[in-house]
C-alpha positions as CSV (number, residue, x, y, z in Angstrom):
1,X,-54.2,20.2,15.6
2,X,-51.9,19.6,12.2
3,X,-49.4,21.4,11.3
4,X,-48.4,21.7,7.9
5,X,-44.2,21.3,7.1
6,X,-42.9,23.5,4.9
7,X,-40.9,20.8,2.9
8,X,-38.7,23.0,1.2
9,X,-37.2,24.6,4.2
10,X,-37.1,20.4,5.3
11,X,-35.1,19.8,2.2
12,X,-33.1,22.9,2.2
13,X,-31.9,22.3,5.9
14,X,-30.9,18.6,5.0
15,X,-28.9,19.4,2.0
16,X,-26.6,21.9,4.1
17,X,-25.9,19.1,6.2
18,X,-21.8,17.5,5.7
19,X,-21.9,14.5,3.8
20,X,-20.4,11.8,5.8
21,X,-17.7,10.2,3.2
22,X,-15.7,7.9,3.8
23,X,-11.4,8.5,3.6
24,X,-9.0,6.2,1.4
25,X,-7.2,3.9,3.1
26,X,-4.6,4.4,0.8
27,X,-4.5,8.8,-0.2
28,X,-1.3,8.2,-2.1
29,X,-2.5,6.2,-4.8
30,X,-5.4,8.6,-5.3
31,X,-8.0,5.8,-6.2
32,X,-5.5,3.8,-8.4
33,X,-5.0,0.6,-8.0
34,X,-1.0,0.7,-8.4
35,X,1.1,3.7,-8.6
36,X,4.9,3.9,-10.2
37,X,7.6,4.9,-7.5
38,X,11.4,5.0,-7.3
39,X,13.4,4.5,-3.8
40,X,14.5,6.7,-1.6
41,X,15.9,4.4,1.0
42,X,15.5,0.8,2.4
43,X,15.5,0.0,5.8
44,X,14.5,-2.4,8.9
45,X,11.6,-1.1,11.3
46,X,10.9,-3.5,14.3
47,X,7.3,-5.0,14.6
48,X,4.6,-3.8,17.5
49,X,4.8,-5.3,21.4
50,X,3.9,-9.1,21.0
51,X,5.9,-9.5,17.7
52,X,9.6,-9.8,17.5
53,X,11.1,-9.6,14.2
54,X,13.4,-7.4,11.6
55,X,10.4,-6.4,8.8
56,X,12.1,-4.9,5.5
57,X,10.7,-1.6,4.7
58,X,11.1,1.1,1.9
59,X,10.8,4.8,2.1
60,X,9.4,5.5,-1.5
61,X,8.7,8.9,-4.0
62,X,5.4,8.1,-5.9
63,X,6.1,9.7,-9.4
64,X,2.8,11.4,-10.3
65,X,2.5,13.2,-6.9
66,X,5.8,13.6,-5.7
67,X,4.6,11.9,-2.2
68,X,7.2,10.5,0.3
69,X,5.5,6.5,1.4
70,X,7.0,3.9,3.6
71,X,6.0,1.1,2.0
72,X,6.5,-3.0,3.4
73,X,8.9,-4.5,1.4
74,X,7.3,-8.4,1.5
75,X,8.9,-11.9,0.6
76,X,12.6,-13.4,2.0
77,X,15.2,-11.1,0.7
78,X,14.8,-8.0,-1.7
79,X,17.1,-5.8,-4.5
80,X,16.0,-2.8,-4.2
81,X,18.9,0.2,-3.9
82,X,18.5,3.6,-3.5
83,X,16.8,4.9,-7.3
84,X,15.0,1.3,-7.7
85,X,11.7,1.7,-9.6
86,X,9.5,-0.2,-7.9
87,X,5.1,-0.7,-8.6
88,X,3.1,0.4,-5.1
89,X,-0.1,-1.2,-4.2
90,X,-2.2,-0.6,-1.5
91,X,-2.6,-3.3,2.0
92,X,-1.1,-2.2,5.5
93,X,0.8,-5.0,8.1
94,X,-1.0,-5.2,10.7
95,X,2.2,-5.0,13.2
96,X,3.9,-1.9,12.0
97,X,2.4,1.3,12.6
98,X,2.2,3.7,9.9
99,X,3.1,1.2,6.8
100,X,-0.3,1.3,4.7
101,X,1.0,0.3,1.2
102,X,3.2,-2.9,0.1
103,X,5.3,-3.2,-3.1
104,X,4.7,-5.6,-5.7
105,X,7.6,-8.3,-6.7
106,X,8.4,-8.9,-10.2
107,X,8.0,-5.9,-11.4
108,X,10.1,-2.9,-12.9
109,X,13.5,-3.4,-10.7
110,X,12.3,-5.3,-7.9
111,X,13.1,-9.0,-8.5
112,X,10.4,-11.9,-7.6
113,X,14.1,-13.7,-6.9
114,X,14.4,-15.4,-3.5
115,X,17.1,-16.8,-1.5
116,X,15.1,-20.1,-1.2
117,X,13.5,-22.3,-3.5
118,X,9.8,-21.6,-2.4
119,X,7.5,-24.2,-2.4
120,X,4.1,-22.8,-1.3
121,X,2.3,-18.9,-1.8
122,X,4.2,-18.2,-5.6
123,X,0.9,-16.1,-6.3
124,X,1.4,-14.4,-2.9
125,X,5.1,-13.1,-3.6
126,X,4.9,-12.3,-7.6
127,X,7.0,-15.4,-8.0
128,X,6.1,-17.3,-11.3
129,X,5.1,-20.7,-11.2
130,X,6.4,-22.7,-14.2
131,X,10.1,-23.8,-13.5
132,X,11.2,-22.7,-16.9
133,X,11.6,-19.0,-15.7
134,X,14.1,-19.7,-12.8
């Protein structure tokens, strides 16, 4: 004994159904790869259990959304004062809870300047390679 499916009621059924989509990892760049900010305030946040250490963050106001980001502030030392324009990219540290986005050096008002000459991961910290620029 067959039974013939009605394949429209199959089909209208499956196109009821919630599509499964993936969320953004970073909802505040709103699929851009960088978005323009300014600085609200710079702080220190303290790392998750194993870690020990002072990490340099930023609370930040993305421009075209009006959004309020802590974002990781990376490299030795930083610039950046309350109004500082800063570029936001996306990438969370793994060892602070809550920090999904990180803020590019060398450009707008935050320096690529260091305390130390660097010698290794220029590319890494927006620092520019040829000597002539220091």
């Amino acid at each position: 004994m067959s039974r013939a499916i009605n394949t429209s009621k199959v089909n209208n059924i499956k196109s009821n159904y919630k599509k499964n989509r993936r969320l953004s990892r970073c909802p505040a760049l709103e699929k851009c790869p960088q978005k323009r900010g300014v600085v609200i305030r710079a702080r220190i946040m303290k790392p998750k259990k194993p870690n020990s250490a002072q990490r340099k963050i930023a609370k930040v106001c993305v421009i075209s959304t009006r959004r309020e980001i802590n974002c990781y502030i990376p490299g030795v030392s930083h610039n950046l004062r309350e109004f500082s324009q800063v570029f936001i990219r996306g990438g969370r540290v793994k060892d602070l809870p809550g920090i999904q986005y990180h803020l590019v050096k060398g450009r707008l008002d935050f320096s690529w300047r260091e305390d130390f000459d660097r010698m290794h991961k220029f590319t890494k910290y927006g620092i520019p390679k040829s000597r002539s620029d220091f």
